[in-house]
Short mmCIF file of the C-alpha atoms (twelve columns), coordinates in Angstrom:
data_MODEL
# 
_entry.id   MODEL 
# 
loop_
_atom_site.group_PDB 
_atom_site.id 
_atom_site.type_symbol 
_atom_site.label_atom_id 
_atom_site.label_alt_id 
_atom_site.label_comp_id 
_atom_site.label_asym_id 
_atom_site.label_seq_id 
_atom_site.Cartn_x 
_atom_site.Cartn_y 
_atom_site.Cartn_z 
_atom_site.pdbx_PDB_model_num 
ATOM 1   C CA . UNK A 1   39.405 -13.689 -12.262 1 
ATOM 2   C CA . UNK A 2   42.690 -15.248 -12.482 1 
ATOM 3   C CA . UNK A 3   42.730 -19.361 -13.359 1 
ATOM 4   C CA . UNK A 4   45.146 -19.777 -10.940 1 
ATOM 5   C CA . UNK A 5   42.508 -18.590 -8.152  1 
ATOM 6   C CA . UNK A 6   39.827 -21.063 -7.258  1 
ATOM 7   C CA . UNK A 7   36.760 -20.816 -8.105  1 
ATOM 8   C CA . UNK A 8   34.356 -20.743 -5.149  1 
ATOM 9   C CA . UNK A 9   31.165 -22.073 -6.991  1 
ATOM 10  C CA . UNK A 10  32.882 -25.203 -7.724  1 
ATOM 11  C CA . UNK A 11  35.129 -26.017 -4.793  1 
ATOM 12  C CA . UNK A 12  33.694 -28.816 -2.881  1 
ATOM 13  C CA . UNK A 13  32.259 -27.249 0.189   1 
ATOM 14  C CA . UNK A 14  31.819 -30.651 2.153   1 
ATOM 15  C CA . UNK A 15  35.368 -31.806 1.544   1 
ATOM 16  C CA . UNK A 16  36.278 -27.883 2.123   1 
ATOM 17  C CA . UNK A 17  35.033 -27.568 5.422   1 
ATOM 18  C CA . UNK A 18  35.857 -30.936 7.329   1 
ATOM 19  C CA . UNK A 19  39.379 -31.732 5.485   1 
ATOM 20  C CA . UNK A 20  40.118 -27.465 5.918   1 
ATOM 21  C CA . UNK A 21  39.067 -27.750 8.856   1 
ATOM 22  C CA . UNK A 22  41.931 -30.581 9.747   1 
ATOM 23  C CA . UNK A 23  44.257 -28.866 7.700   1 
ATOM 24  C CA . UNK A 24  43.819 -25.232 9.196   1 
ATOM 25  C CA . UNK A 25  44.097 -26.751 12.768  1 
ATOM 26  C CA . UNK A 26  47.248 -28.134 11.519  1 
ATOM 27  C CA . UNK A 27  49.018 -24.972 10.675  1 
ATOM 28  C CA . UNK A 28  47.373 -23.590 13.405  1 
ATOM 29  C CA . UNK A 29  49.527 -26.135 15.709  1 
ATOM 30  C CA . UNK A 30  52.383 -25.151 13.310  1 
ATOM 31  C CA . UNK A 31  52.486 -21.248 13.691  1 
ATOM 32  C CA . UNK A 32  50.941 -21.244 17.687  1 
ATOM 33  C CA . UNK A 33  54.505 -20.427 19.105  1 
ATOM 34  C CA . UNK A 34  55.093 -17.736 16.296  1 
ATOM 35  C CA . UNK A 35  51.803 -16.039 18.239  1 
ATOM 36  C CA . UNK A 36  53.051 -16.745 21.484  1 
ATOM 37  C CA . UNK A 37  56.455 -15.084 21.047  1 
ATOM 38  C CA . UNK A 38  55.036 -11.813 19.074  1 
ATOM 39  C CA . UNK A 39  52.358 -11.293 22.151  1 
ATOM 40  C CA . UNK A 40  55.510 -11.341 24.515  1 
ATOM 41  C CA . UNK A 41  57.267 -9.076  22.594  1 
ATOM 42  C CA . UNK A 42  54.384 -6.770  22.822  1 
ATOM 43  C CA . UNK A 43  53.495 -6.409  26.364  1 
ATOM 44  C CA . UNK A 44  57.305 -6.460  27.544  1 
ATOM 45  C CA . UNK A 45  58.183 -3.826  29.733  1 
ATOM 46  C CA . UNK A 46  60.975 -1.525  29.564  1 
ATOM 47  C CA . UNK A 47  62.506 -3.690  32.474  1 
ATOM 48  C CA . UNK A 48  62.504 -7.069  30.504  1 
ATOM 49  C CA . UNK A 49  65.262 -8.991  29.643  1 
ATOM 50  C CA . UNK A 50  63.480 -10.788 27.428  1 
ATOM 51  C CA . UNK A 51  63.886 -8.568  24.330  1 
ATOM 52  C CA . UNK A 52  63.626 -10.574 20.988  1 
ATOM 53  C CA . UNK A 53  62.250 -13.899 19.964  1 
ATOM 54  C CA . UNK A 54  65.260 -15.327 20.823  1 
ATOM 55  C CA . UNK A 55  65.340 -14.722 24.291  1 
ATOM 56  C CA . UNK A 56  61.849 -15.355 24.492  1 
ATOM 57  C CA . UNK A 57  61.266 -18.763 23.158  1 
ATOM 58  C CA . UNK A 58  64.609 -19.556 25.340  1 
ATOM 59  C CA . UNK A 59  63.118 -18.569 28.690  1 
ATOM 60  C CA . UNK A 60  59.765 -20.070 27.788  1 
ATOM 61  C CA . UNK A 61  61.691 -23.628 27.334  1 
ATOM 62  C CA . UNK A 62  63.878 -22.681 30.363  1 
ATOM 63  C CA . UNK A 63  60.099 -22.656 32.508  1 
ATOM 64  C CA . UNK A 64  57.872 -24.239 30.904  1 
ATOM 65  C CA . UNK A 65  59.793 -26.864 28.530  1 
ATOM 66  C CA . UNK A 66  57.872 -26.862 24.798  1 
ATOM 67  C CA . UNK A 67  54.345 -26.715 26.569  1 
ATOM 68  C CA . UNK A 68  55.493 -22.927 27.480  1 
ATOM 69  C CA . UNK A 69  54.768 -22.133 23.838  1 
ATOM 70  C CA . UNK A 70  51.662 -23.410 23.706  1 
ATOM 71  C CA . UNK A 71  50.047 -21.572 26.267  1 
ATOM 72  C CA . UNK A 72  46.095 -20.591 25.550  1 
ATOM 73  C CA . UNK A 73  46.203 -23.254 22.779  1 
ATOM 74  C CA . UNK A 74  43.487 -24.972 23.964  1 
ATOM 75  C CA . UNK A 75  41.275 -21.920 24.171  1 
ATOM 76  C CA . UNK A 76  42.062 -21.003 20.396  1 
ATOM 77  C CA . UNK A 77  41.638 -24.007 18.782  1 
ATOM 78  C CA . UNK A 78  38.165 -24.120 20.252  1 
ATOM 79  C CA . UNK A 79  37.613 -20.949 18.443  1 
ATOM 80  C CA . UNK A 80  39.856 -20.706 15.789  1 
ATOM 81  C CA . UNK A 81  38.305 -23.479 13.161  1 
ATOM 82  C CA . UNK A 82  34.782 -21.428 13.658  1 
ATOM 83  C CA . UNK A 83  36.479 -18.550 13.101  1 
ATOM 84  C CA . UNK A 84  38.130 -19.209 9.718   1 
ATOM 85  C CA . UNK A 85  35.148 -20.922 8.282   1 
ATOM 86  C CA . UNK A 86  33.209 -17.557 8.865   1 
ATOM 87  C CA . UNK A 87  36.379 -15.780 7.544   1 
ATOM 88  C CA . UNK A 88  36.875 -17.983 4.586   1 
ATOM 89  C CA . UNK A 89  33.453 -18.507 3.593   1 
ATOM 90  C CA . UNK A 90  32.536 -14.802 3.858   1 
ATOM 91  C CA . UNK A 91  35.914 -13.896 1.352   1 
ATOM 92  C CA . UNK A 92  34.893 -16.067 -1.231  1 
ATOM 93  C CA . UNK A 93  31.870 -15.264 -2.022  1 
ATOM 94  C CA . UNK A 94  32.253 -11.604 -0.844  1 
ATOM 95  C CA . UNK A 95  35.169 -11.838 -3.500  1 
ATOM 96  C CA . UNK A 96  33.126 -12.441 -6.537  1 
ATOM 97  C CA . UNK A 97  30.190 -10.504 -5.776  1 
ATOM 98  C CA . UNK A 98  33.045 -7.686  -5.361  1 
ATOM 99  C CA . UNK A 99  34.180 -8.788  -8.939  1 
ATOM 100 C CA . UNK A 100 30.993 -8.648  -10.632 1 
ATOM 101 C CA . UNK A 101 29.698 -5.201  -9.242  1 
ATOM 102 C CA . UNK A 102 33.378 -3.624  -10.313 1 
ATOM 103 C CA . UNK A 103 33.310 -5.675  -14.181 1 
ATOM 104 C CA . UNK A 104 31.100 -2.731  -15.986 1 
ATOM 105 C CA . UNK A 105 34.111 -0.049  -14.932 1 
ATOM 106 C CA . UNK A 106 36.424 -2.292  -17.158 1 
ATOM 107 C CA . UNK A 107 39.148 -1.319  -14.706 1 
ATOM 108 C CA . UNK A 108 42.603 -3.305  -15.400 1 
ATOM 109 C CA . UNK A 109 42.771 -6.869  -14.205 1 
ATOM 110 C CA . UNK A 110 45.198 -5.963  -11.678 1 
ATOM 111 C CA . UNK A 111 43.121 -3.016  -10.099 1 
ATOM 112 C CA . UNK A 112 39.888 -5.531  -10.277 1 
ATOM 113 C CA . UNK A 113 42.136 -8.171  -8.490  1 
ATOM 114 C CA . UNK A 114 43.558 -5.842  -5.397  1 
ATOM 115 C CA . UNK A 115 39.950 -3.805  -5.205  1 
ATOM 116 C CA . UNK A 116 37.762 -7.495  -4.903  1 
ATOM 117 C CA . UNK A 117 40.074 -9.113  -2.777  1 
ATOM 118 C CA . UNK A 118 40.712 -5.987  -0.514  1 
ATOM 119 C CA . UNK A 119 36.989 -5.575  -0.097  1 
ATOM 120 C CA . UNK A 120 36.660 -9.406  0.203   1 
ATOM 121 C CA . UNK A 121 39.240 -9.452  3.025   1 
ATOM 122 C CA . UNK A 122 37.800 -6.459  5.104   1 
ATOM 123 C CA . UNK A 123 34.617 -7.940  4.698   1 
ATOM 124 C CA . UNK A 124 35.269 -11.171 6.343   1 
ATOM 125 C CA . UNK A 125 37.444 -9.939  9.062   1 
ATOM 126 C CA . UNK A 126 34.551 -8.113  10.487  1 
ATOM 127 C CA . UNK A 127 32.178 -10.943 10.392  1 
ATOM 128 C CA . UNK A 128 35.022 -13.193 11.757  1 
ATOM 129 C CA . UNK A 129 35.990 -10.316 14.908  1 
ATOM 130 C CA . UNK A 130 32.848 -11.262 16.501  1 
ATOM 131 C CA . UNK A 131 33.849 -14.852 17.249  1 
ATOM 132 C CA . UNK A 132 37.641 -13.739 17.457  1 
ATOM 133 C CA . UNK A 133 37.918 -11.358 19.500  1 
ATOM 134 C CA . UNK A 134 36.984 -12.923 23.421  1 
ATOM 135 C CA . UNK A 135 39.321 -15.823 21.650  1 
ATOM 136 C CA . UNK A 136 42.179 -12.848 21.128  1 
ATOM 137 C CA . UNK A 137 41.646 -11.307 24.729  1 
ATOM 138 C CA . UNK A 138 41.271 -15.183 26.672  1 
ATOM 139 C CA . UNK A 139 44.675 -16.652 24.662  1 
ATOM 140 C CA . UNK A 140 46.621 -13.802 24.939  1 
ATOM 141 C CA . UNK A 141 46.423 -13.376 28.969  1 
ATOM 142 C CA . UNK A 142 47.485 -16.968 29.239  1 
ATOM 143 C CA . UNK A 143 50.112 -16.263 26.443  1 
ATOM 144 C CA . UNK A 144 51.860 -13.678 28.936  1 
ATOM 145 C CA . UNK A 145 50.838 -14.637 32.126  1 
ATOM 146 C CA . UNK A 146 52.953 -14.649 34.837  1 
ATOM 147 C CA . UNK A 147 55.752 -12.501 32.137  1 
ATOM 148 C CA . UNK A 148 56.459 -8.949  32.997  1 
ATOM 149 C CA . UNK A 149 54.252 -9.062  35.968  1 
ATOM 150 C CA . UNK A 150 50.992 -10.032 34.393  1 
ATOM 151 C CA . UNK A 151 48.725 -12.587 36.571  1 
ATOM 152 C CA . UNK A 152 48.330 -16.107 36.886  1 
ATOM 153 C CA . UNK A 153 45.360 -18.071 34.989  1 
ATOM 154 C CA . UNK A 154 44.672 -21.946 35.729  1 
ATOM 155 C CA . UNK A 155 43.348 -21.873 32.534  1 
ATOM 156 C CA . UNK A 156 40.838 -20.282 29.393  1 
ATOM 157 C CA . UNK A 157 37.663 -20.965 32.168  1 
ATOM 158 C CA . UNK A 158 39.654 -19.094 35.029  1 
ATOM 159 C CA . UNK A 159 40.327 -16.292 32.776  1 
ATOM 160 C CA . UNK A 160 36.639 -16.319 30.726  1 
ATOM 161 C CA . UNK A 161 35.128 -16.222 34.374  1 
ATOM 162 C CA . UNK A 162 37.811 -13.194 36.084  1 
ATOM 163 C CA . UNK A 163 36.650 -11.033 32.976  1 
ATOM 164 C CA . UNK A 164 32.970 -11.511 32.948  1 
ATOM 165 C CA . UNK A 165 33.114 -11.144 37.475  1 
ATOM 166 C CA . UNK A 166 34.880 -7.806  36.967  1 
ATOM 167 C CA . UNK A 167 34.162 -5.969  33.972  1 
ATOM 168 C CA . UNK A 168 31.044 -7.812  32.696  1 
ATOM 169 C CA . UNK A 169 30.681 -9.694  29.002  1 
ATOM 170 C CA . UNK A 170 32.184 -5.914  27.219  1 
ATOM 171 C CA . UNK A 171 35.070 -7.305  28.987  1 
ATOM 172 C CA . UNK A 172 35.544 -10.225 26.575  1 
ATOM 173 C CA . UNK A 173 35.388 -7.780  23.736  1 
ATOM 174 C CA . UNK A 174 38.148 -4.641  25.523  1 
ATOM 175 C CA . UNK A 175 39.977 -4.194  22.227  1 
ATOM 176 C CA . UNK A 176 37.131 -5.273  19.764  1 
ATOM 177 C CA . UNK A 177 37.286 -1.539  18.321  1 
ATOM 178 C CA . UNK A 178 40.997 -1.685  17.956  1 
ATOM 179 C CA . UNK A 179 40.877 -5.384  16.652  1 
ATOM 180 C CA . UNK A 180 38.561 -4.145  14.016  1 
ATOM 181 C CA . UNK A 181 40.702 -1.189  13.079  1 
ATOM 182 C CA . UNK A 182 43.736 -3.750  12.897  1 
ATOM 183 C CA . UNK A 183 42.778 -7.153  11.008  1 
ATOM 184 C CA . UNK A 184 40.079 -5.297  8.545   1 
ATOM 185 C CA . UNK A 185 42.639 -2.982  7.139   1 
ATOM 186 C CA . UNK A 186 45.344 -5.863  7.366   1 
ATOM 187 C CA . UNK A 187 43.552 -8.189  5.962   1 
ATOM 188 C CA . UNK A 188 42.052 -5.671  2.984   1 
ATOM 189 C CA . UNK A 189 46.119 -5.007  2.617   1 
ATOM 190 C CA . UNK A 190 46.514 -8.568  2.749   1 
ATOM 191 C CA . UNK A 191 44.473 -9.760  0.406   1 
ATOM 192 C CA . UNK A 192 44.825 -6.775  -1.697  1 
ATOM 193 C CA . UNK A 193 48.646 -6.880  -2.349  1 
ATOM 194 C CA . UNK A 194 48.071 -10.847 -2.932  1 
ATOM 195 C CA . UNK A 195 45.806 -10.223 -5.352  1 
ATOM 196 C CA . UNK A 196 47.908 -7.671  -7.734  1 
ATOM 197 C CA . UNK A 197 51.006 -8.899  -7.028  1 
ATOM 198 C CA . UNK A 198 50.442 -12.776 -8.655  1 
ATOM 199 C CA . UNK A 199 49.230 -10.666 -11.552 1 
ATOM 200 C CA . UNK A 200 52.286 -8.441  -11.966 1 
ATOM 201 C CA . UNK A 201 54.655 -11.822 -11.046 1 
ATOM 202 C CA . UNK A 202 52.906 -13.604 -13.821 1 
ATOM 203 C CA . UNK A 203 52.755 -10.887 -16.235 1 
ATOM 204 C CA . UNK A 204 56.750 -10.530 -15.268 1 
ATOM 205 C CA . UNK A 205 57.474 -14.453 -15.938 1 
ATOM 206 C CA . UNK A 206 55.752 -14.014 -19.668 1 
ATOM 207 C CA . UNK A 207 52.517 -16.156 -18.466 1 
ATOM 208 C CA . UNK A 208 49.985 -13.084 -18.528 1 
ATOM 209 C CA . UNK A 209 46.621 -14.092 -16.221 1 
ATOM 210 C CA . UNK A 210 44.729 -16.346 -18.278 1 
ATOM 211 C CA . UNK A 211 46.156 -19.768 -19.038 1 
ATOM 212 C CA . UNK A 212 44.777 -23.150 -20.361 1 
ATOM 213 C CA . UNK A 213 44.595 -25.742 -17.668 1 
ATOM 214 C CA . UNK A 214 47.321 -27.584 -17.127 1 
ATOM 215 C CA . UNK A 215 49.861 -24.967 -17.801 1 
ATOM 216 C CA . UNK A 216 51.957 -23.469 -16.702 1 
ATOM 217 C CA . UNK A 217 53.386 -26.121 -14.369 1 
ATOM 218 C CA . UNK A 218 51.827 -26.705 -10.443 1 
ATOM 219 C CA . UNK A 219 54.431 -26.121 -9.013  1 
ATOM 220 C CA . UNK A 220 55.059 -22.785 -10.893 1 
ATOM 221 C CA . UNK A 221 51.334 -21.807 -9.721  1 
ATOM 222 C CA . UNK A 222 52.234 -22.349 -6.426  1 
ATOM 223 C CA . UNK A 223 55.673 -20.631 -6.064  1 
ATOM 224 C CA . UNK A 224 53.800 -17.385 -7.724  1 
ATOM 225 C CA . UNK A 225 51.083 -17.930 -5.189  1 
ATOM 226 C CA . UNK A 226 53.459 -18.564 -2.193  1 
ATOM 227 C CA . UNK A 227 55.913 -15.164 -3.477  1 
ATOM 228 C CA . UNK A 228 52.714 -13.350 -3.639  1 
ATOM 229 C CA . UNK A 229 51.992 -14.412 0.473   1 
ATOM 230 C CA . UNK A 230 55.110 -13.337 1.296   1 
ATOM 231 C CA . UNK A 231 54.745 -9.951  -0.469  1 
ATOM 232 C CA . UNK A 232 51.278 -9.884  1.225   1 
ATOM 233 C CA . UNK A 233 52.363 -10.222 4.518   1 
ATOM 234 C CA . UNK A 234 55.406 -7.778  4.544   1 
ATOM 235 C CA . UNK A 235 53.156 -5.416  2.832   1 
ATOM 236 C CA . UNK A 236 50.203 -5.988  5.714   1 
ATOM 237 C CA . UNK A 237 52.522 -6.721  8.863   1 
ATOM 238 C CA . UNK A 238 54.462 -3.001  8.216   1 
ATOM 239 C CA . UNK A 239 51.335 -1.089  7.965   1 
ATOM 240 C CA . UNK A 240 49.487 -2.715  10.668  1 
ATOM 241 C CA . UNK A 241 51.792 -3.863  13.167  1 
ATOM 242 C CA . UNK A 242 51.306 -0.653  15.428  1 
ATOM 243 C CA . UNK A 243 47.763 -0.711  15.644  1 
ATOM 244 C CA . UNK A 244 48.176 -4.876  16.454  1 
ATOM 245 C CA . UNK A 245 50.913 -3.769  19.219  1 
ATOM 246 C CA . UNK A 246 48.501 -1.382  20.993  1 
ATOM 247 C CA . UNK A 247 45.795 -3.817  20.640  1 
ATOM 248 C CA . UNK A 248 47.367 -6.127  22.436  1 
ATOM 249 C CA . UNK A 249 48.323 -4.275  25.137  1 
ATOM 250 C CA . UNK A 250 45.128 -3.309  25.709  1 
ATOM 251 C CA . UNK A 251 43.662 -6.338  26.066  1 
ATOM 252 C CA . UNK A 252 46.023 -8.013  28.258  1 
ATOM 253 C CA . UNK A 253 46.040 -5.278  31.015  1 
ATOM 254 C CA . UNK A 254 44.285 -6.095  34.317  1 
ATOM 255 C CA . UNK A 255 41.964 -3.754  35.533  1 
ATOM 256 C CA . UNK A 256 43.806 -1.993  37.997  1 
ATOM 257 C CA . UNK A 257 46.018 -0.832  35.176  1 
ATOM 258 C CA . UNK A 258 43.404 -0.204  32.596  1 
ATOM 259 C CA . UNK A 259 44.395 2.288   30.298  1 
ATOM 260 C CA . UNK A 260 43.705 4.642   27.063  1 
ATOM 261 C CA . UNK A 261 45.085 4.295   23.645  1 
ATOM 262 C CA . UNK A 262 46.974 7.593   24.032  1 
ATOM 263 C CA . UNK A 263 48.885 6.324   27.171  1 
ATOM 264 C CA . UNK A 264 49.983 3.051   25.615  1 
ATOM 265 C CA . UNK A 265 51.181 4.692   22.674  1 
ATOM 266 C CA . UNK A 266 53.295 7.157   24.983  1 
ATOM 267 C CA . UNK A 267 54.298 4.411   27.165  1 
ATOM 268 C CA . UNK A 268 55.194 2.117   24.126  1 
ATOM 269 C CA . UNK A 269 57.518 5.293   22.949  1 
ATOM 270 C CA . UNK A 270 59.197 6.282   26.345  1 
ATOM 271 C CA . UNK A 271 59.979 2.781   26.149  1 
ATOM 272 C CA . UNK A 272 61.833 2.396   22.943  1 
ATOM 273 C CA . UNK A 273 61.375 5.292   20.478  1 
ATOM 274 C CA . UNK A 274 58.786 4.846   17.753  1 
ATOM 275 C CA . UNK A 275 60.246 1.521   17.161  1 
ATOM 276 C CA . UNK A 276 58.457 0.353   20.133  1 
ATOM 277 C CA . UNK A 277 54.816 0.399   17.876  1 
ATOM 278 C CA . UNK A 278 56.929 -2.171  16.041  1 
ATOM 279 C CA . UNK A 279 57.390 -4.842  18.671  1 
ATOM 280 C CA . UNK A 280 56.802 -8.694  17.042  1 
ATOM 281 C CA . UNK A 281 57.237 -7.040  13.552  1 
ATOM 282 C CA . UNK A 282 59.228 -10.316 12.468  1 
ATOM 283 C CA . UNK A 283 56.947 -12.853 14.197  1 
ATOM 284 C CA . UNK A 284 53.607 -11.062 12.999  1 
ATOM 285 C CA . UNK A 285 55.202 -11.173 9.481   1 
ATOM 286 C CA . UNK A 286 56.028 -14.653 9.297   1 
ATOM 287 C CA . UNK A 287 52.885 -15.685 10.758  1 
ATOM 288 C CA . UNK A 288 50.840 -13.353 8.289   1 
ATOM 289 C CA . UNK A 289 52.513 -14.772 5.638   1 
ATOM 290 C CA . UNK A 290 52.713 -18.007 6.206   1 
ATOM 291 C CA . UNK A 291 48.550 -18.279 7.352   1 
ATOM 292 C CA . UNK A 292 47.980 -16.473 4.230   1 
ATOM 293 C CA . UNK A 293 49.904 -18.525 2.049   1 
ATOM 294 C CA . UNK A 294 48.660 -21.683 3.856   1 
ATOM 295 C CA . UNK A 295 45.149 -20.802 3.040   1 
ATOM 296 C CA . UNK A 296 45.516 -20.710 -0.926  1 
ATOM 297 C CA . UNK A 297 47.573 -23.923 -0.564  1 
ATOM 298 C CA . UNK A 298 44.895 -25.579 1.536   1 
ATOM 299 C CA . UNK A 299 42.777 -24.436 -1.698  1 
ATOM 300 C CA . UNK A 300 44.765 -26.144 -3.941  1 
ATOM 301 C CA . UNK A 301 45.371 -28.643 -1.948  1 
ATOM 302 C CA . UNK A 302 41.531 -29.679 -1.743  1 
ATOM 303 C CA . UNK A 303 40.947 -29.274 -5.506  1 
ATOM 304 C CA . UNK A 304 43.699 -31.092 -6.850  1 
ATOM 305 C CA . UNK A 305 44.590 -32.997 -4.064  1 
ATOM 306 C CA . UNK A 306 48.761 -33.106 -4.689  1 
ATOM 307 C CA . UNK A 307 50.825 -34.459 -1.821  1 
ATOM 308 C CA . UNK A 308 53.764 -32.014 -3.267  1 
ATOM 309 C CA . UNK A 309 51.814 -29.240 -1.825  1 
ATOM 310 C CA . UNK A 310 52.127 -30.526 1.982   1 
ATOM 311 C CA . UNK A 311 55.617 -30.662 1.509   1 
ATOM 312 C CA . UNK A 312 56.320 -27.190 -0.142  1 
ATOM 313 C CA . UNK A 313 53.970 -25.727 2.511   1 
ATOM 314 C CA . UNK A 314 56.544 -27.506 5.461   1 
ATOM 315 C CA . UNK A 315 59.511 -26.427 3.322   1 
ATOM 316 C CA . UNK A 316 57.942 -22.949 3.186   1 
ATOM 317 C CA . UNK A 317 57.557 -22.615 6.584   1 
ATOM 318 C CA . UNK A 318 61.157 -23.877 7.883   1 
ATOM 319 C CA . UNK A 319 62.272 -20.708 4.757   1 
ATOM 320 C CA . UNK A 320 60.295 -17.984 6.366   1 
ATOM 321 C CA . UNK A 321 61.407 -19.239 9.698   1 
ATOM 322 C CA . UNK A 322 65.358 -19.320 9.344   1 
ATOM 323 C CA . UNK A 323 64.542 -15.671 7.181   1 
ATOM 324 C CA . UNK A 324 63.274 -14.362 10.447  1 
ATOM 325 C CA . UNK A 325 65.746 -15.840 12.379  1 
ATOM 326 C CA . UNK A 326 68.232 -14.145 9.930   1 
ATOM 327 C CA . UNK A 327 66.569 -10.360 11.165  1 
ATOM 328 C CA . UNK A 328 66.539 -11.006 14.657  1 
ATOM 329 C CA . UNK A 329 70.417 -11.709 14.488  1 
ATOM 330 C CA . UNK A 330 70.969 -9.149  12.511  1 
ATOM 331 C CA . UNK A 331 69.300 -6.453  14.456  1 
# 
């Protein structure tokens, strides 16, 4: 394993779990609207003037002011600290179990790295869907209610109680099948591409994978880490965004237009070509690539405890942010 990756065995779970769990609702705060816009950009229908992120967040301020994109909030921070804990917690130790088993093949560094961390990452989602998914299907009906004809909530109870009247407690889980498909295979991806592409970025600046503490330089460790999020999360959001698209849909329909997987994806086409499976592309990348990111500088952030780190991670953000400003103009 890589000595720029923490070590799981000695991270300090205490200080892990109650400062990560401050610091992952704070990025959670951060990246909310990011979540917001791609779910709008999902269910829009062919009628919509709303069309890209810009015109989104810019009718959501015109209504609502800044509270507009923070709508479900409440209902996934309750779930969303729970949810990473599981998620973390089950990748780390997934991850070097996963290295051990794969160390008699004597397989390259780099194909040790992406297999253990893609296993590591599929593994986790699935324990973390449970808890995630009535989170996904409750935030995301208050994310587009009211838009594109979709009904009014007075909040995460209102909706949590609607579901469970008419379609029972499977309700809270329409999607979990779909969900599954999505954020395991994204988050294998994820995790995967993260893992083998610090080792080829390293290998490229003259480092190699194995270094004496202390050097090279933090913040060399953390731009490698940070370029390898990015790469992660372009590499994740293209391959998965489709299946993350139809999810959505799915779970935000009411049940008088309930509807299959086949019909979305035909609707979703008649709509806008097969670009239409790519609606929120940007958003979903940022926001992949910034959580991801976030997570190994939270990491570093509770082992070594450096105050530059907050600040990259803001700078980092306000990068990605103008980057996928830059597309939406551009398209």
């Amino acid at each position: 394993m890589a000595a720029s990756e923490i070590n799981w065995d000695k991270l300090d779970k205490t200080k892990f779990y109650v400062v990560g769990a401050g610091l992952f609702t704070g990025v959670t705060v951060a990246l909310y609207p990011v979540s917001v816009v791609k779910t709008r950009l999902q269910v829009a229908s062919k009628d919509t003037l709303e069309r890209n992120a810009f015109s989104v967040v810019k009718g959501l301020l015109k209504t609502d002011g800044i509270p507009g994109l923070y709508k479900g909030f409440g209902t996934v921070i309750t779930g969303a600290v729970p949810a990473r804990i599981i998620f973390l917690t089950a990748l780390e130790t997934t991850k070097v179990a996963a290295f051990r088993m794969i160390e008699p093949f004597r397989l390259s560094e780099t194909t040790q790295a992406a297999i253990a961390n893609g296993v590591a990452g599929m593994t986790s989602s699935l324990f973390s869907q449970a808890v995630f998914v009535p989170i996904d299907v409750i935030s995301q009906k208050l994310m587009v209610q009211g838009y594109s004809g979709h009904a009014q909530y007075s909040g995460g109870l209102d909706v949590a109680r609607k579901v469970l009247r008419s379609d029972g407690i499977r309700g809270l889980y329409r999607g979990f099948g779909l969900s599954v498909m999505t954020y395991s295979p994204s988050s294998a991806v994820w995790w995967a591409t993260y893992g083998s592409s610090q080792r080829y970025i390293w290998r490229f600046l003259g480092d190699g994978v194995e270094y004496k503490e202390g050097t090279p330089s933090l913040p060399k460790i953390i731009l490698v880490q940070a370029t390898g999020g990015i790469i992660a999360g372009a590499t994740a959001s293209c391959i998965t965004t489709p299946l993350d698209t139809i999810k959505t849909r799915l779970q935000v329909m009411g049940l008088e237009k309930r509807s299959s997987v086949k019909q979305v994806v035909k609707d979703l086409i008649n709509e806008d070509g097969w670009k239409g499976l790519y609606r929120g592309l940007g958003p979903r990348f940022f926001s992949m690539s910034a959580w991801g990111t976030s997570m190994i500088l939270t990491y570093e952030y509770l082992s070594k405890n450096s105050c530059f780190l907050i600040t990259f991670c803001v700078c980092f953000y306000f990068c990605q942010l103008i980057l996928v400003w830059c597309i939406q103009i551009l398209k």
